[in-house]
C-alpha positions as a Markdown table, in Angstrom:
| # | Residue | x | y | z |
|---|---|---|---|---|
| 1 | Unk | 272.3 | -61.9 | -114.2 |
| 2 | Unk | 274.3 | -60.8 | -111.0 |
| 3 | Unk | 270.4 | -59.6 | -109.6 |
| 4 | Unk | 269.1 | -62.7 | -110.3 |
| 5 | Unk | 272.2 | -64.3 | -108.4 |
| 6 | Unk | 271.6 | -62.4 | -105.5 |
| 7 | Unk | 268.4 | -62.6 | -105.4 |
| 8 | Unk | 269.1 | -66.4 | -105.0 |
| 9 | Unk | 271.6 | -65.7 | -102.1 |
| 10 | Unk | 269.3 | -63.9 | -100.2 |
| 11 | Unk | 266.6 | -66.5 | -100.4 |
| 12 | Unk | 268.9 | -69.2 | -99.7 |
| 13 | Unk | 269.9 | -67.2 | -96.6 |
| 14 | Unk | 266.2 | -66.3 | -95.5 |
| 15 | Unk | 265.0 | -69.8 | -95.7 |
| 16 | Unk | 268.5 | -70.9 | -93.5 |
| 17 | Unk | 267.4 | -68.7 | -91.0 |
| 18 | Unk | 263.8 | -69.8 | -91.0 |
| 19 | Unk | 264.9 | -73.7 | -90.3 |
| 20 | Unk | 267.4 | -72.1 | -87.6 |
| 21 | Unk | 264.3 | -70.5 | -86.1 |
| 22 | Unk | 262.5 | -73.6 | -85.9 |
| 23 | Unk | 265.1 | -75.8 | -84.7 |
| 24 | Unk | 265.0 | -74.5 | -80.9 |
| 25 | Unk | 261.8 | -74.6 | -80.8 |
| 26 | Unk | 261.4 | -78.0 | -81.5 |
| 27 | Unk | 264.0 | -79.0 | -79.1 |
| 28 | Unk | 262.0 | -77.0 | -76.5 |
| 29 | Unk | 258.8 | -79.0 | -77.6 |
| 30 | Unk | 260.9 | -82.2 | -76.6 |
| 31 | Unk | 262.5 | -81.6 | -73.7 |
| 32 | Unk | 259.0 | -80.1 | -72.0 |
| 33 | Unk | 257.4 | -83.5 | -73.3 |
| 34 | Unk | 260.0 | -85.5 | -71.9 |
| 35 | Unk | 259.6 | -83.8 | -68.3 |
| 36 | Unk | 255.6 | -84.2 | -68.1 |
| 37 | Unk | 256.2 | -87.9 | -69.8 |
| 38 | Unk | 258.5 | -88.2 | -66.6 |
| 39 | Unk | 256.5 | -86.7 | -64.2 |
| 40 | Unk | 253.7 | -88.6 | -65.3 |
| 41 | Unk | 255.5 | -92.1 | -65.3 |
| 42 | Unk | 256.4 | -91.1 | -61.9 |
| 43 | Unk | 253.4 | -90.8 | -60.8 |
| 44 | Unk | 251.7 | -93.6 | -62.2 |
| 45 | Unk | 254.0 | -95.8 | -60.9 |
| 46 | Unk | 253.7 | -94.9 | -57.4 |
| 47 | Unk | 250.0 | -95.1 | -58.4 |
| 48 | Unk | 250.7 | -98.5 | -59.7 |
| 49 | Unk | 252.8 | -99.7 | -56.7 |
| 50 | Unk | 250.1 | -98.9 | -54.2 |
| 51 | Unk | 247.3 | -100.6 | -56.0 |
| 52 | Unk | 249.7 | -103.9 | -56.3 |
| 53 | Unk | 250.5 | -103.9 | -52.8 |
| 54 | Unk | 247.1 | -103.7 | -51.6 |
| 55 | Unk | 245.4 | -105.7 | -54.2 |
| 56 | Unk | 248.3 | -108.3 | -53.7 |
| 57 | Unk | 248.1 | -108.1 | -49.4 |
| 58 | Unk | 244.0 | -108.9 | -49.7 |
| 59 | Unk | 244.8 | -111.2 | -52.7 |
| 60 | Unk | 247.0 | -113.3 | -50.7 |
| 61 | Unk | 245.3 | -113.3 | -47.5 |
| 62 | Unk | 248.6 | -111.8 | -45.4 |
| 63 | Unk | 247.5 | -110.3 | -42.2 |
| 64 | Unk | 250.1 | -108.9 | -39.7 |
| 65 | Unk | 249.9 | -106.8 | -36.3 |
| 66 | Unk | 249.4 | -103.9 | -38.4 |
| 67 | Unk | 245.9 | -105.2 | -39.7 |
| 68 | Unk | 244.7 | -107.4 | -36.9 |
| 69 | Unk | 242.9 | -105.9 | -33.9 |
| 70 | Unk | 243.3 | -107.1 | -30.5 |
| 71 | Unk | 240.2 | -109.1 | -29.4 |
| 72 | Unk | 239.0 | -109.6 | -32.7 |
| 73 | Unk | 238.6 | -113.8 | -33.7 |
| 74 | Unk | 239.8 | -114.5 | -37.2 |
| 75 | Unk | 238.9 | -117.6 | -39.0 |
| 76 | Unk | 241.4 | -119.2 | -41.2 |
| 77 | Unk | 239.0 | -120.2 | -43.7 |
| 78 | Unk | 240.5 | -122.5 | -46.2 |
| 79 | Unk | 239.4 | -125.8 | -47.8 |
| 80 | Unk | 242.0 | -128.2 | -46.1 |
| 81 | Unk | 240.4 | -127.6 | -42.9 |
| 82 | Unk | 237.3 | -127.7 | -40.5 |
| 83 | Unk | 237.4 | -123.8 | -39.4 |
| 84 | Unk | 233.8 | -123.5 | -39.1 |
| 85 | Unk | 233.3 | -125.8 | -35.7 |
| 86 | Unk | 234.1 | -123.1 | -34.0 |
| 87 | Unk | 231.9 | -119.9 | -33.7 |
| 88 | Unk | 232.8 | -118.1 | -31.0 |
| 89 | Unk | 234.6 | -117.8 | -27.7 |
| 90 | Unk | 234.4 | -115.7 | -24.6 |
| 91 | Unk | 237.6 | -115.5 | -22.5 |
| 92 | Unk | 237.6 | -114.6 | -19.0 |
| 93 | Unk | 240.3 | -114.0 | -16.0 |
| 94 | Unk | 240.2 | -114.9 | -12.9 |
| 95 | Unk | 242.0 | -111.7 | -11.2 |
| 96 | Unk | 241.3 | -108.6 | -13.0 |
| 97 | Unk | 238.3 | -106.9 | -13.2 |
| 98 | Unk | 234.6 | -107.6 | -12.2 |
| 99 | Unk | 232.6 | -110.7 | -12.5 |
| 100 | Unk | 230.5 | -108.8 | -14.8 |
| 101 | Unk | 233.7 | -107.7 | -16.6 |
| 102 | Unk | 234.8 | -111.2 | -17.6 |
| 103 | Unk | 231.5 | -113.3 | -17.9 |
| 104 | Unk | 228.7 | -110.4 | -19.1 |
| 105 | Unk | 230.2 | -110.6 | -22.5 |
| 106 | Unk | 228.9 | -113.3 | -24.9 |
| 107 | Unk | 230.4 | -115.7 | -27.2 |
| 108 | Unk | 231.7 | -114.2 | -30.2 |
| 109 | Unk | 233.7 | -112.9 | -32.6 |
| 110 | Unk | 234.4 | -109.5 | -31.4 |
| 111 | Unk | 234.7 | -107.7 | -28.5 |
| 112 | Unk | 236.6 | -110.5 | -26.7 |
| 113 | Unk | 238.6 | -109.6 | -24.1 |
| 114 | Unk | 242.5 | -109.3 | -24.9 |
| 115 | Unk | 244.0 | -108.1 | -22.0 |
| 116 | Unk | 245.7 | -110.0 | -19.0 |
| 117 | Unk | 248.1 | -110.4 | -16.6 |
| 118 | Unk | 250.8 | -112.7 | -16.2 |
| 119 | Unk | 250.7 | -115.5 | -13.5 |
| 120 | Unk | 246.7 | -115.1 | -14.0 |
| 121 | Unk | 244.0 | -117.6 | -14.9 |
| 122 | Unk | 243.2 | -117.3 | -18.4 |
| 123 | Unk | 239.8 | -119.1 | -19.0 |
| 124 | Unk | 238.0 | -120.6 | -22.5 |
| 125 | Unk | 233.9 | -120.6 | -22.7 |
| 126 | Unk | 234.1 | -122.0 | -27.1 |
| 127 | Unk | 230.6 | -121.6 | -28.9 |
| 128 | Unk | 231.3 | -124.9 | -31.0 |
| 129 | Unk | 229.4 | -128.6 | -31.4 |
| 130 | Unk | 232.4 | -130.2 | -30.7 |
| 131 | Unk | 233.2 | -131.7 | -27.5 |
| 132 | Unk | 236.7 | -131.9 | -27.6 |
| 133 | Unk | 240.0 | -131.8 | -29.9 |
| 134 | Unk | 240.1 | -128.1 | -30.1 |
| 135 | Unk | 243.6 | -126.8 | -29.0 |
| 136 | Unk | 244.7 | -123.3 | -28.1 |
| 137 | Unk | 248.2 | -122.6 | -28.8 |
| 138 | Unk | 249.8 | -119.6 | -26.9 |
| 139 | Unk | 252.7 | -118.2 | -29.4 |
| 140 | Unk | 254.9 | -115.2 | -29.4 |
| 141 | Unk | 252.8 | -112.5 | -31.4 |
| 142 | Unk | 254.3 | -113.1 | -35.3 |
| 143 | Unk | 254.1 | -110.3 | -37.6 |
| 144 | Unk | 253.6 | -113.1 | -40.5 |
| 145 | Unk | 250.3 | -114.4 | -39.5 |
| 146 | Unk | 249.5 | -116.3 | -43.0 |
| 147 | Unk | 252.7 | -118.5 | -41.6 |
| 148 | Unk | 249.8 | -120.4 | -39.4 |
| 149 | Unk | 248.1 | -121.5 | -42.4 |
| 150 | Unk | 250.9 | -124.1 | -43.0 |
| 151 | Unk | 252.6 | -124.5 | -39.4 |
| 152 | Unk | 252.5 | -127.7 | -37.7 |
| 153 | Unk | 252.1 | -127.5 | -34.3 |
| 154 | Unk | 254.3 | -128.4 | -31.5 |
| 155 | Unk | 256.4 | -128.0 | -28.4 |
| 156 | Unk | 259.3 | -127.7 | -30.9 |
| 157 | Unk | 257.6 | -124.6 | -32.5 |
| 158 | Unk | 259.4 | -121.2 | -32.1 |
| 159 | Unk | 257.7 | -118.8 | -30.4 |
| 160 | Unk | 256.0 | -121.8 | -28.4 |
| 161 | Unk | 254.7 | -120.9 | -25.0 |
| 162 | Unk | 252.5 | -123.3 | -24.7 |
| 163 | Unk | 248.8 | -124.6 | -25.5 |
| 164 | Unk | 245.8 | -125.5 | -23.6 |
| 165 | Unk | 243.0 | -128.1 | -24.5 |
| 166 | Unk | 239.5 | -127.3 | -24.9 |
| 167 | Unk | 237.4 | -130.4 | -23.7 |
| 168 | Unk | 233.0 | -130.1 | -22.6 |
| 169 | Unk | 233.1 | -129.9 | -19.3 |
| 170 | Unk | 230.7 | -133.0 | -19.0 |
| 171 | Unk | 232.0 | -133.5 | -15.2 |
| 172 | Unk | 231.0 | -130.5 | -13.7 |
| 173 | Unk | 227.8 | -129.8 | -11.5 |
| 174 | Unk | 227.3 | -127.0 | -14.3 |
| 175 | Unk | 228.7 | -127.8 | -17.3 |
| 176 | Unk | 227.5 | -125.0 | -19.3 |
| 177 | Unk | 228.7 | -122.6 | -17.1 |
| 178 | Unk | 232.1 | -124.1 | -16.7 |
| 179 | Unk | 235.1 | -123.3 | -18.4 |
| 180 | Unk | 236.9 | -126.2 | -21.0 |
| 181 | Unk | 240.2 | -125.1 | -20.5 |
| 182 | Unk | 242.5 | -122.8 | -18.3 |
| 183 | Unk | 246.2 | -121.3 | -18.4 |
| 184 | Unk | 248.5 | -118.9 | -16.9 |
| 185 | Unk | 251.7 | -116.9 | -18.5 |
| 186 | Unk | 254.4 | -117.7 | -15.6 |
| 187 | Unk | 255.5 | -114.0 | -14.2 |
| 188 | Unk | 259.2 | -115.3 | -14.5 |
| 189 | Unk | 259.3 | -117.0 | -17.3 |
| 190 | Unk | 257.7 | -115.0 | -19.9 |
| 191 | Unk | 257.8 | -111.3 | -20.9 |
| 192 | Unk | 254.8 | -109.0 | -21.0 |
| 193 | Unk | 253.8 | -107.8 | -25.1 |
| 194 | Unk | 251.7 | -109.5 | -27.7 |
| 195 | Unk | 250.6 | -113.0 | -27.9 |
| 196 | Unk | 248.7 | -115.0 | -30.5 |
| 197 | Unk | 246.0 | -117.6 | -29.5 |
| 198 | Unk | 245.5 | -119.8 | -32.5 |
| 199 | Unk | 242.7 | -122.1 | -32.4 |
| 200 | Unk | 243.4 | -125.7 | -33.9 |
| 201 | Unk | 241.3 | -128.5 | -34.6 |
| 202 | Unk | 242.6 | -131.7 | -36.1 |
| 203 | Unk | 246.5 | -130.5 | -36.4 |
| 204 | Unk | 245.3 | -127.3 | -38.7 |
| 205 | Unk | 244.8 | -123.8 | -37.5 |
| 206 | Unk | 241.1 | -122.5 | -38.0 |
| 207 | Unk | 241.1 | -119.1 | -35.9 |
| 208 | Unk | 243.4 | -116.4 | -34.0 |
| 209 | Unk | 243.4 | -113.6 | -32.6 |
| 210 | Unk | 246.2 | -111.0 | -30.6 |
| 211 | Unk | 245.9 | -110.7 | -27.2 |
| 212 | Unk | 248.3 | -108.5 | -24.6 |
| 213 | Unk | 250.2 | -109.7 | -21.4 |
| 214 | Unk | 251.1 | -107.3 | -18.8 |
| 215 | Unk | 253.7 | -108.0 | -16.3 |
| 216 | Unk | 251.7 | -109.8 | -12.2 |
| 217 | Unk | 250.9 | -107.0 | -10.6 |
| 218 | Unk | 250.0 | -104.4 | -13.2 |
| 219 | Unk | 246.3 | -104.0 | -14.5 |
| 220 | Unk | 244.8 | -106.2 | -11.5 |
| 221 | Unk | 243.8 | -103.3 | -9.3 |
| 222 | Unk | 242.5 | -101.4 | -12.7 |
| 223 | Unk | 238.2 | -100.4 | -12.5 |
| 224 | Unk | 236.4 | -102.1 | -15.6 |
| 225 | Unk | 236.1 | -99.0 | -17.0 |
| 226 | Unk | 240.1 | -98.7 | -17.0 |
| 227 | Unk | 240.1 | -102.2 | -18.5 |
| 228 | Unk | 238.0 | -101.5 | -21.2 |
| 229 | Unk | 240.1 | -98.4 | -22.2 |
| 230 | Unk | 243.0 | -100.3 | -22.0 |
| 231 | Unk | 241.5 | -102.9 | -24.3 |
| 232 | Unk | 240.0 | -100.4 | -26.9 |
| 233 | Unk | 243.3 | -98.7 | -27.0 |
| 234 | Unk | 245.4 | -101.5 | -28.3 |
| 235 | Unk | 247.2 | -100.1 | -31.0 |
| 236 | Unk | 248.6 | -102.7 | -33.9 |
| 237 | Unk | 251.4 | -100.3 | -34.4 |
């Protein structure tokens, strides 16, 4: 009988030490689960966060400095407005660089030149049917550029430099060869950055694009060559 006791105390023992064996390991199990569940949340969400913030910046049609280039004509193409009178521009100077410089270039989208100098000439060749009531606002550059969707435009504006009607120059010996409209940054009165000519027809904005003011003086005794460099290396940073 006392055999067959012990023998029952031993197993009992045996088996507690068998479920003490297991326990740790289990914990182990958990805890290395819980660091790749971790590491994989991590990761997913940073995943996650990227894909919503770019998704969500196309989505919504945002566009800032850092995803505009200078030059470059972007049409505001919604329903509420007439964006497509206008197809193009070329815009020309009337200080720095060649005549083949400023007026060699065709009207378009791209490619337009973006760089001038305070207190010069800034001149407006538009590809569009319409004869008149397109207006070019001259802003302070604004790093929310879908704001322009919904601004109305005036002298009360902030940022507002000023703006410059666009008319067919009917008047003229050569009208298709003249420009529709002309304005100059005052040397004085203005600082040299970025600027934002926004195109609007009928009180709503239908195309911008970033251009870059440089103090009177600066880029006026530049080559073309030196001019173009300075306009392909426009950085949106």
């Amino acid at each position: 009988m006392k055999k067959i006791f012990a023998l029952l105390i031993a197993t009992t023992l045996l088996l507690s030490l068998v479920a003490c064996g297991k326990t740790p390991a289990s914990e182990g199990n958990s805890q290395a689960s819980g660091k790749t569940n971790e590491s994989t949340g991590n990761g997913t969400s940073g995943s996650d966060s990227s894909v919503e913030n770019s998704s969500g910046g196309n989505a919504t049609g945002v566009t800032t400095k850092d995803s505009m280039l200078p030059g470059k004509l972007y049409f505001i193409e919604l329903d509420d407005r007439n964006w497509s009178v206008l197809r193009g521009v070329k815009i020309c100077g009337n200080v720095c660089g060649s005549t083949e410089f400023n007026f060699s270039r065709e009207k378009g989208t791209d490619g337009i030149r973006c760089i001038f100098q305070k207190n010069e000439w800034v001149e407006f060749y538009p590809d569009t049917d319409a004869t008149y009531g397109i207006k070019v606002w001259i802003l302070e550059h604004r790093e929310d550029q879908r704001s322009y969707e919904t601004t109305q435009f005036s002298d009360l504006m902030p940022g507002f430099v000023q703006y410059c009607d666009l008319r067919y120059p009917e008047d003229e010996e050569y009208p298709d060869e003249w420009q529709w409209g002309a304005f100059y940054l005052s040397n004085d009165d203005y600082k040299p950055g970025y600027y934002d000519f926004v195109f609007v027809y009928e009180g709503k904005a239908i195309a911008k694009m970033i251009t870059y003011f440089y103090t009177d003086g600066e880029i006026q005794n530049k080559s073309d060559a030196d001019l173009e460099k300075l306009m392909s290396g426009l950085s949106a940073d």
